[in-house]
N, C-alpha and C positions, 0 to 999 in steps of 0.2 A: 629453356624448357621446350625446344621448338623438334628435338628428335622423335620420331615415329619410332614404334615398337617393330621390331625387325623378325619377330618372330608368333606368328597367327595361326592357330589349328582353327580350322572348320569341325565340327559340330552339327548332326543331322537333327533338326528340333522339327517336326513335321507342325504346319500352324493347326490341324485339327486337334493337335492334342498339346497347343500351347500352355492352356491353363494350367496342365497339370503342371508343364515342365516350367512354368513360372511358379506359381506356389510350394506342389509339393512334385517333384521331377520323378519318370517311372520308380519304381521300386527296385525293379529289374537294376537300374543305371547304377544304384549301390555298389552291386556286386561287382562291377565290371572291370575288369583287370587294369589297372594304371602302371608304367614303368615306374620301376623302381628309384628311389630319391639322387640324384645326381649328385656327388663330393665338387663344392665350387664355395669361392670365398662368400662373404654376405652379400644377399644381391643389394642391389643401388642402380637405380635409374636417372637421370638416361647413364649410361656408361662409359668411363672415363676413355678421352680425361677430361671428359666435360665434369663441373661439379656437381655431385649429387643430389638431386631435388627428392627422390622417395629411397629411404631406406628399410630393409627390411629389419623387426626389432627381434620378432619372438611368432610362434604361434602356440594354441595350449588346446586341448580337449577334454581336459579334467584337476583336479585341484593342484591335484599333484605336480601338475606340469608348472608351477608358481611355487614349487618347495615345498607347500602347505605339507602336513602330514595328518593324519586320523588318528585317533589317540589308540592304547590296547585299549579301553574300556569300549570305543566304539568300533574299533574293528571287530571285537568279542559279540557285544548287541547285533551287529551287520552279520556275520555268522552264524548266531544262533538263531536271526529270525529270518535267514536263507532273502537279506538284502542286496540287491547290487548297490555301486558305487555312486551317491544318488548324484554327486559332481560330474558324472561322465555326458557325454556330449553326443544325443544317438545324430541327431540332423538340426544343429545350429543354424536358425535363418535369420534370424534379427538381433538384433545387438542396441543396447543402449544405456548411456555412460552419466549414472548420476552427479550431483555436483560435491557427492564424498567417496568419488572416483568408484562406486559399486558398478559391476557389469551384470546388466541385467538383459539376458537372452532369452531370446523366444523359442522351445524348441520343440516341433512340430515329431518330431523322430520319438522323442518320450512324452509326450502332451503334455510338458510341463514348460513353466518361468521359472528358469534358474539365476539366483541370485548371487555373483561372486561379491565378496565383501573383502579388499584386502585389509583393512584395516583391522578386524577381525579376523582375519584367514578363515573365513566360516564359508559353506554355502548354502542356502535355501531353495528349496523347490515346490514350486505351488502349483497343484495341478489341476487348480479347476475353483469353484465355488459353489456353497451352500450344499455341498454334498456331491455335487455334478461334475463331471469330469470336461478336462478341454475335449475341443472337438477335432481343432487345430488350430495351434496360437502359431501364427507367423508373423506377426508384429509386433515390438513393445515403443512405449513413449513415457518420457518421466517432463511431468508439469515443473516449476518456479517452485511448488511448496514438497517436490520430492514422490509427488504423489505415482503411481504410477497403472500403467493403461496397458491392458492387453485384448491384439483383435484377433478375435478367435472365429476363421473363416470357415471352418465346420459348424458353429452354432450360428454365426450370422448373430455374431455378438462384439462389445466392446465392452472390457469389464475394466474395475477402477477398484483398485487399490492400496491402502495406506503404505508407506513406505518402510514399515514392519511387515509387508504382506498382506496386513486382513481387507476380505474384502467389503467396499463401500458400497458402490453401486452399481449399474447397469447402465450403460449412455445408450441414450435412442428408449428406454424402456425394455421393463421385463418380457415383453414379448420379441420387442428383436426389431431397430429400423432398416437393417440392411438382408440384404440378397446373398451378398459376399464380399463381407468387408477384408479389406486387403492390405495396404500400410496406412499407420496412423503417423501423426507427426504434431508436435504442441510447438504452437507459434507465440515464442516470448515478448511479442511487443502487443499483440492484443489479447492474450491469454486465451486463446481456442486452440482446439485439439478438433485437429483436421481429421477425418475419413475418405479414405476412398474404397469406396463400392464400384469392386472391377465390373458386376455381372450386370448393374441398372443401362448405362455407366455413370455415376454421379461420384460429387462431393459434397460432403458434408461440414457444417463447421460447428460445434456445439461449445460453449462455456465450461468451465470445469465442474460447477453444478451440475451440468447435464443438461442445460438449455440449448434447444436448436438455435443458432445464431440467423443460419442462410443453409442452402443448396445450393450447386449450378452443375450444369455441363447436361449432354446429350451424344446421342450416338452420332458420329458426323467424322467430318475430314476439316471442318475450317475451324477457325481460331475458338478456342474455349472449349471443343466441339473433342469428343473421345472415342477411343475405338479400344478398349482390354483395357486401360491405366489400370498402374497396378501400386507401383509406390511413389511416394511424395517425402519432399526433401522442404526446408523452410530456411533462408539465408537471415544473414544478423540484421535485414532491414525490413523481415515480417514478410519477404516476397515468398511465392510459393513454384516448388518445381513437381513437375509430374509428369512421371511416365506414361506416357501415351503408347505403349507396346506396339500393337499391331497398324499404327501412324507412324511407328520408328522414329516416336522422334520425342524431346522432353518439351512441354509447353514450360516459360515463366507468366506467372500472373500475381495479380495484385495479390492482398490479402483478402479481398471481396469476392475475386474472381475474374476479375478481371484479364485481357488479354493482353499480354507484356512482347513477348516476342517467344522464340522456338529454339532450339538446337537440333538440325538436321530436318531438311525441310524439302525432300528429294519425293517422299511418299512411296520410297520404294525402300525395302531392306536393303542395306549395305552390305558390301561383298568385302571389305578390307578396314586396314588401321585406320583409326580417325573417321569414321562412319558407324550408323547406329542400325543395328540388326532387331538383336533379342534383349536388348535393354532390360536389368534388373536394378539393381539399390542403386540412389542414390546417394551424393553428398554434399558440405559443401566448406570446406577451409576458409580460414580466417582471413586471406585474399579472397574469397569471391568465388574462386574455382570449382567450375562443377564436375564432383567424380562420377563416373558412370560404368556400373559393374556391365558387362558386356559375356553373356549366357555364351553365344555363341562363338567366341571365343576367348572365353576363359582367361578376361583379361580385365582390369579396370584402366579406362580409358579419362585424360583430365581435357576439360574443354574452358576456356574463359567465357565469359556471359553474352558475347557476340556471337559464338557457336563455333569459335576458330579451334581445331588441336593442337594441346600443346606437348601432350606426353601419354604416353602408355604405362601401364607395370605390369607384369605378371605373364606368365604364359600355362598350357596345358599342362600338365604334372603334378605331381605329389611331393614335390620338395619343398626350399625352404622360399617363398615368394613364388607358388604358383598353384593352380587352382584348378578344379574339375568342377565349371560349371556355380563359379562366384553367385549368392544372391546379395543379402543386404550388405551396404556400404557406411560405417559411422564414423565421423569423426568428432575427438572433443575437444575442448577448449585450449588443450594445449597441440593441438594439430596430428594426434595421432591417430589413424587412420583403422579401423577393426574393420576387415572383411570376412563374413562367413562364409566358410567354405562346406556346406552341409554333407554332399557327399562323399567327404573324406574326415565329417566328424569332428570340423574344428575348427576356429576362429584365429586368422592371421592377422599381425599386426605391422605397420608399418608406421615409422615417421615421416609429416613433412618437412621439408628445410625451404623458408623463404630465400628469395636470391640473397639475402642481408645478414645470413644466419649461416656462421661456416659450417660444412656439413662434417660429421666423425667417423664417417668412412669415405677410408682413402683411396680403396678400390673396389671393385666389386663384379658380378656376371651381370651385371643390366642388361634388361633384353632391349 
């Protein structure tokens, strides 16, 4: 896994108007003309004939794209009461894979949580609570009991609901503890559900009840110490990772908060592969490997826990393994890899292949 991606667009993200382009990215950038999809075999990284460690599976933006189909009786109901498609996918930012494989997305584009269920081929969409609409869900997280969590960065909220949907409660309280909370992440070895509050800069760690556990972090440049963090990623040993945005670089810390060590520790924006610029989603595979979705070019980038490069995937574009402006990064327990792709409307998927694990594509345009 030691090849560098061979292929990098720069991307003009000016930092006064990072927040936006980290959360919700101009409006304007929607529109903006992308080349048309390139005819190439399935991509597969690194590129033979090295053997392939990431392969591309599928991408989707609406039910349909998984076969599903809508019955006449509800395509008739959707017609006669002048509904859209409620499966479709306006700006996918978060992605998250419960453990009866539903994909549950954040999506900031239609203010709602949409729920795929394959097992059902059903989908749900919930857009708000108690009568109130989202404000802007860019983050979801699902607990050990299913439960599931969305942080809604327009209300300066985190709401919690049963894994039917309805909703339970409020974390932080009905008035709101956060500024602008940003990615959430539930840590399975002490059962907290992390926050990060980009705009304090803090974290948060509360109970599934809803009890404050702790807090830490501060505006700074040293260890523990935040400058924008935006999302938080949590490895199978309860360690925590976080993006540290405008520090360019991901802190590891304990599950207390503690200070573990960095990935990318230069203090300056990175200019090329295997360096951290505009840092978005995080990950983290069943080796340890941290993925890191990379804004500014449109790429997710793998780093081992020492902060070495091991591999790239993805490049600029609108085909099949490549991206305009990548945010969150999920993977689950069987190593497959969901990146949303918001401003193209859709969540791409890839497999990992440990070195131990033959991989089933035999060739492919790896960049």
């Amino acid at each position: 896994m030691g090849q560098r991606s061979s292929s990098i667009v720069s991307l003009a993200v000016g930092t006064s108007a990072v927040f936006i382009s980290l959360l919700i990215a101009p409006r304007t950038a929607a529109g903006q003309a992308i080349s048309a999809p390139r005819q190439r075999a399935t991509p597969a990284w690194p590129a033979p004939p090295e053997p392939a460690r990431i392969e591309f599976l599928d991408s989707f933006s609406r039910a349909r794209d998984f076969g599903w189909k809508r019955s006449l009786w509800r395509k008739f109901v959707q017609w006669a009461m002048n509904e859209t498609d409620p499966s479709i996918l306006q700006r996918p930012y978060s992605v998250a894979v419960d453990s009866q494989g539903r994909l549950l997305i954040a999506d900031p584009g239609s203010g709602e949580l949409k729920i795929f269920d394959p097992q059902k081929k059903s989908v749900k969409a919930i857009g708000g609570y108690k009568g109130k609409q989202f404000g802007m869900p860019v983050s979801v997280a699902v607990d050990d009991s299913r439960n599931i969590y969305v942080s809604d960065s327009g209300a300066g909220k985190v709401l919690k609901y049963s894994p039917q949907g309805k909703y339970l409660d409020t974390i932080g309280g009905e008035e709101g503890a956060f500024k602008r909370p940003a990615s959430i992440a539930f840590n399975p070895v002490n059962h907290w559900l992390y926050v990060v509050d980009t705009a304090r800069p803090r974290i948060f760690a509360y109970s599934t009840d809803g009890a404050l556990q702790l807090k830490f972090g501060e505006r700074g440049t040293g260890p523990g110490q935040f400058n924008f963090p935006t999302f938080i990623a949590v490895d199978r040993a309860g360690r925590l990772f976080v993006n540290d945005t405008l520090n360019f670089r991901i802190q590891i810390l304990t599950a207390d908060g503690k200070f573990i060590g960095q990935l990318g520790d230069t203090g300056e924006p990175g200019d090329g592969s295997g360096s951290i610029n505009r840092p978005k989603g995080l990950a983290l595979d069943s080796e340890g490997h941290v993925y890191v979705a990379e804004a500014l070019f449109s790429c997710v980038q793998i780093f081992d826990q020492q902060g070495r490069f091991l591999l790239g995937f993805g490049e600029a574009g609108s085909g099949a393994g490549e991206f305009y402006i990548p945010a969150a990064v999920t993977i689950d327990r069987d190593d497959r890899i969901y990146v949303a792709d918001p401003f193209q409307h859709r969540v791409e998927v890839f497999q990992y292949r440990p070195a131990h694990v033959a991989p089933t594509v035999a060739s492919g345009g790896g960049q």
